[in-house]
C-alpha distance (Angstrom), angle and dihedral (degrees) to the residues before:
residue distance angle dihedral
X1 . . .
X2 3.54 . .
X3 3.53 138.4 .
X4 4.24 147.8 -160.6
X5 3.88 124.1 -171.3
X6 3.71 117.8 -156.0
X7 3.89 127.6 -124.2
X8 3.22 150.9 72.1
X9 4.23 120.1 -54.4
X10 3.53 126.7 -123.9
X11 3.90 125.8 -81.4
X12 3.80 113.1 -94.9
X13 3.85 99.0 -90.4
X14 3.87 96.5 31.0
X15 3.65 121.0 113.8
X16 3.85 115.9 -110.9
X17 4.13 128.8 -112.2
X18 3.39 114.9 -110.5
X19 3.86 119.6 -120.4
X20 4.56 114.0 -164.1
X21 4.21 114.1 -177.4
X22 3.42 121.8 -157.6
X23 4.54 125.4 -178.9
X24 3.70 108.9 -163.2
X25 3.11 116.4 -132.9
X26 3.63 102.0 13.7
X27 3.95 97.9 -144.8
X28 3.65 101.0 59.7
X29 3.87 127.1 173.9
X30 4.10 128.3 173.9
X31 3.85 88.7 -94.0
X32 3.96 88.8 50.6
X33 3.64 105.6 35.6
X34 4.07 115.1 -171.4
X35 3.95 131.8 -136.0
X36 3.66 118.8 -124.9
X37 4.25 113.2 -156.3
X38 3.62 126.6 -172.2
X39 3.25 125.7 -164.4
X40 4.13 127.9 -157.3
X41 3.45 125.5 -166.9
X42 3.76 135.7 170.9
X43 4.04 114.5 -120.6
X44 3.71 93.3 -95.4
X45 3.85 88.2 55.4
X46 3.93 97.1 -108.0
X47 4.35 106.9 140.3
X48 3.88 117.1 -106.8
X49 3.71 103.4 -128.8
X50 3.96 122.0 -156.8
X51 3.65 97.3 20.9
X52 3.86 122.2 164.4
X53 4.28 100.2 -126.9
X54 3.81 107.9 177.0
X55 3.99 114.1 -172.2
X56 3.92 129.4 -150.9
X57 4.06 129.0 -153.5
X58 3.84 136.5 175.2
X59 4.22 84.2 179.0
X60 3.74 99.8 71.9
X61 3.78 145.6 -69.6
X62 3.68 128.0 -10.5
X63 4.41 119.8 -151.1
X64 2.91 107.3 -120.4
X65 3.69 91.9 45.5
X66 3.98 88.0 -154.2
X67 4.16 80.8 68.3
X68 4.23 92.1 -145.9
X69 4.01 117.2 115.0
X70 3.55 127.2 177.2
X71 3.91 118.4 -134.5
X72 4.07 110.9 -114.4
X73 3.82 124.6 -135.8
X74 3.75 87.0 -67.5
X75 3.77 93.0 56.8
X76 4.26 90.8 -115.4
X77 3.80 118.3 128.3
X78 4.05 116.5 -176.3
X79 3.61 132.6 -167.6
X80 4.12 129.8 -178.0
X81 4.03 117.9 -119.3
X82 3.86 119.7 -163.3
X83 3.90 120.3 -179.0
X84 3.27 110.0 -122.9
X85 3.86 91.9 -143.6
């Protein structure tokens, strides 16, 4: 699974956000389909709300099919993946 968030990049000089993925559960199968969460935070930690997250698979199907999330107030944007096998 891949990922791309939208936006602009940090001034030359400025510390960078912080991006952690997560894929619960790890094993996932089309009758056990598995959450993926991204988190965005600024370099002092604070969330980055209403940030455009789009997600990327070769395994299966992504929910929302149109793969792009925004982050909510706490900067976490989630989307569904189901294997297609």
């Amino acid at each position: 699974m891949g990922f791309v968030t939208d936006g602009d990049a940090p001034a030359s000089g400025t510390p960078s956000n912080n991006l952690s993925i997560t894929l619960t559960p790890v094993n996932i199968s089309k009758a056990s389909p598995g959450t993926a969460t991204v988190t965005l935070t600024d370099s002092t930690g604070a969330p980055l709300a209403n940030q455009v997250v789009t997600f990327t698979t070769t395994a299966g199907e992504l929910s929302p099919a149109s793969a792009s999330v925004l982050t909510n107030a706490s900067g976490v944007a989630t989307i569904t993946l189901k294997d297609n096998g």
